[in-house]
DRENMAR-335327 format. One record per residue (C-alpha): residue in three letters; x, y, z. Coordinates in pm, whole numbers, padded with zeros to 5 digits, always signed. Example, Ala and Ser with C-alpha at 12.3 -4.5 7.8 and 13.67 -1.06 7.14 Angstrom:
REM residues 2
ala+01230-00450+00780 ser+01367-00106+00714 
//
This chain:
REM residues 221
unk-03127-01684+01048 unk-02992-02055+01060 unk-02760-02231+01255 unk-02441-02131+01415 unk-02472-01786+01265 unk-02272-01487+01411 unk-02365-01131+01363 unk-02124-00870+01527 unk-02279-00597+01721 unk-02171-00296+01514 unk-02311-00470+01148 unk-02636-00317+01059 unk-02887-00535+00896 unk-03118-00437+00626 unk-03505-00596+00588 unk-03580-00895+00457 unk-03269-01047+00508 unk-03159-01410+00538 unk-02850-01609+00636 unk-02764-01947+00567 unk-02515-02211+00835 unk-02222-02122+00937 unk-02216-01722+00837 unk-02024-01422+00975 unk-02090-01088+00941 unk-01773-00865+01135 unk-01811-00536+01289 unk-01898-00221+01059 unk-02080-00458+00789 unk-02362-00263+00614 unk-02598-00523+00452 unk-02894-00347+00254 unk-03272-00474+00218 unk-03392-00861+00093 unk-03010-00990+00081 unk-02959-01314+00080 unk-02608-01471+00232 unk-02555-01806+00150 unk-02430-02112+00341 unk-02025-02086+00501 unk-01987-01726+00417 unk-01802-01482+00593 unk-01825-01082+00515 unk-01603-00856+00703 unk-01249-00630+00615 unk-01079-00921+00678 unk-01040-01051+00354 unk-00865-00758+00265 unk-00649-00750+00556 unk-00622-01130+00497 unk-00460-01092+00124 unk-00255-00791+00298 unk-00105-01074+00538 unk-00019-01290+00264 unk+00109-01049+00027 unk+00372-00957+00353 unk+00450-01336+00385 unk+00484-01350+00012 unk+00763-01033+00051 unk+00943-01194+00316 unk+00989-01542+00118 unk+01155-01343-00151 unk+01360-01150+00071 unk+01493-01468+00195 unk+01550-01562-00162 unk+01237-01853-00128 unk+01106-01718-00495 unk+00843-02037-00576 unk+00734-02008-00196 unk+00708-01604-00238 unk+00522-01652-00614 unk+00264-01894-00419 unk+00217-01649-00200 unk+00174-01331-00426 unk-00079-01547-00611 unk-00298-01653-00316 unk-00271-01271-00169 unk-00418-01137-00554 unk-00708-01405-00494 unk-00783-01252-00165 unk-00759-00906-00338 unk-01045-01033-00601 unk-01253-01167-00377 unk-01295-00857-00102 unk-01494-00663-00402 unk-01751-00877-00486 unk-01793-00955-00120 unk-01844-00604-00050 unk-02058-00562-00380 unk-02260-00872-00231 unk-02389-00680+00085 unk-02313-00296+00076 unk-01971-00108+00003 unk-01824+00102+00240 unk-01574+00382+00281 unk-01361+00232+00527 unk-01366-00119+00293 unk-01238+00125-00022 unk-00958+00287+00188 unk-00839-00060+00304 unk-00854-00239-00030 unk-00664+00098-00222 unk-00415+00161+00076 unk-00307-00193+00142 unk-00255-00280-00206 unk-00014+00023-00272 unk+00187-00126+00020 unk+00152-00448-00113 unk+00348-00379-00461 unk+00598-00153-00270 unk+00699-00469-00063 unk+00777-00688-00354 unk+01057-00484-00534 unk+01202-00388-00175 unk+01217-00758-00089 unk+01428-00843-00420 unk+01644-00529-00303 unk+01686-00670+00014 unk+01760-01036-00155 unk+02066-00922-00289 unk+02123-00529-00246 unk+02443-00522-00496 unk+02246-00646-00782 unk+01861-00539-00752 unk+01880-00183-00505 unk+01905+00049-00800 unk+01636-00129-01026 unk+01435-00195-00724 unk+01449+00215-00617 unk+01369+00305-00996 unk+01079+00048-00997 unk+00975+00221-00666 unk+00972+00591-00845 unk+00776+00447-01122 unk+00516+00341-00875 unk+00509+00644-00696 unk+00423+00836-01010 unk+00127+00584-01120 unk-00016+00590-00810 unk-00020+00958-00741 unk-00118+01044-01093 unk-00465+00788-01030 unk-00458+00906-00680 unk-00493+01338-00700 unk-00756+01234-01014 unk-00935+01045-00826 unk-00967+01300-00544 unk-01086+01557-00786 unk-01311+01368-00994 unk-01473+01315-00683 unk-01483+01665-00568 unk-01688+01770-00919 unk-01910+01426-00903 unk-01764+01241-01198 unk-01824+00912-01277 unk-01592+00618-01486 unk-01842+00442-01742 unk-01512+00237-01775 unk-01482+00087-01457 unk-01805+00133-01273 unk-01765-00087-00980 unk-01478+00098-00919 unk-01519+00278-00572 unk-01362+00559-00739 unk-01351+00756-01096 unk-01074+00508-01196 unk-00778+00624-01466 unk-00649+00302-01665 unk-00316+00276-01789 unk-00073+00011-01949 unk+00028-00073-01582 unk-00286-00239-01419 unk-00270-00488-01168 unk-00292-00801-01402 unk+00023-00673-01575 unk+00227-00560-01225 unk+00095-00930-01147 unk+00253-01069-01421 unk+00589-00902-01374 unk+00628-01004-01060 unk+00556-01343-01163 unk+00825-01345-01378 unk+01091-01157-01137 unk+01007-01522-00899 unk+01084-01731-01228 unk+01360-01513-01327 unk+01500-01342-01033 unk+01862-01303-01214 unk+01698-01057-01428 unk+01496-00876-01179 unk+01707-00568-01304 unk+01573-00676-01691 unk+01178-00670-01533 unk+01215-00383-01301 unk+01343-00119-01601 unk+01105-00230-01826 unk+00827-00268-01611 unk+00910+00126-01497 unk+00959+00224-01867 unk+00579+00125-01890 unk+00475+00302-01575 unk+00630+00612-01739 unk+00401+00584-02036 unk+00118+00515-01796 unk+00198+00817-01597 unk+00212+01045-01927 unk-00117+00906-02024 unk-00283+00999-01686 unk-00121+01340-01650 unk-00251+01373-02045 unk-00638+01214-01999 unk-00684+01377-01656 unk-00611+01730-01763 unk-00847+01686-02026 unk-01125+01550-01847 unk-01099+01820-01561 unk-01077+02061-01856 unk-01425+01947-01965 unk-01570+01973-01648 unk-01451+02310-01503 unk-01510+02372-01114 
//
């Protein structure tokens, strides 16, 4: 252990370990054997909570009709959101991490069509509750899979860092990123982006209901 290193009483702390300057390790860390942590680095649920935090700021901005300010903002949330996985993956993933990272990323995308509904209610609060729906059905179609697939032990060869048997889909988050990049660029045709981007979470939501039945089919309880 170097200098000016904090360690929080409830981590645990595998064998072998070492930690560079300047490193944090938050409360409820699990760090395995002969890890190695680097120099300035920080692991706790903060990053998650962190990109949360922005992604909040980056809903109020556009509710005030700020779009550039509220596309920075969705941007430097997303980086947050990519980073709090390979932290995790760098010491030990938890439960509590995966709950975080799946339950404050629904909330995230929830906030962003509500904010343009809240921009200007006339023009975006139908397209904006339709969006909504549409993300309602992706998520709960992933969501009771996932549960299930757990239940009966399955495993994604797909997506194996995945902290859960994870169904793809034409909606993923780099596409949901990119319409919501161009709803800040565009925001006079957030009605144009909100239908279309739905029309794809429909066909997402097929293809779940579709590939989940079959792959519980296969592997009968």
């Amino acid at each position: 252990v170097w200098h000016w290193v904090h360690i929080c009483s409830g981590a645990r702390i595998g064998e072998r370990c070492s930690f560079g300057q300047n490193v944090f390790v938050g409360n409820d860390v699990v760090i395995g054997n002969n890890v190695r942590v680097q120099n300035n680095v920080s692991i706790y649920d903060a990053v998650t909570l962190a990109g949360f935090a922005i992604g909040l700021a980056a809903a109020l901005a556009i509710a005030q009709q700020a779009y550039t300010i509220g596309l920075a903002l969705v941007l430097a949330s997303r980086l947050a959101d990519g980073l709090d996985g390979p932290v995790a993956r760098l010491t030990h993933p938890t439960d509590r991490g995966a709950f975080l990272d799946i339950a404050l990323d629904f909330l995230f995308y929830a906030s962003v069509p509500l904010a343009f509904a809240m921009a200007d209610p006339a023009a975006n609060a139908l397209p904006a509750a339709v969006l909504l729906a549409a993300f309602i059905g992706t998520g709960s179609s992933f969501l009771a899979f996932a549960v299930l697939a757990e239940r009966r032990g399955l495993a994604s060869s797909a997506y194996p860092a995945k902290g859960f048997f994870y169904l793809g889909g034409l909606t993923e988050a780099t596409e949901t990123l990119i319409c919501f990049g161009l709803m800040c660029v565009w925001p006079d045709r957030f009605a144009w982006w909100a239908y279309g981007f739905a029309v794809l979470c429909a066909l997402t939501i097929a293809t779940r209901i579709v590939g989940g039945a079959k792959v519980l089919s296969r592997h009968r309880g």
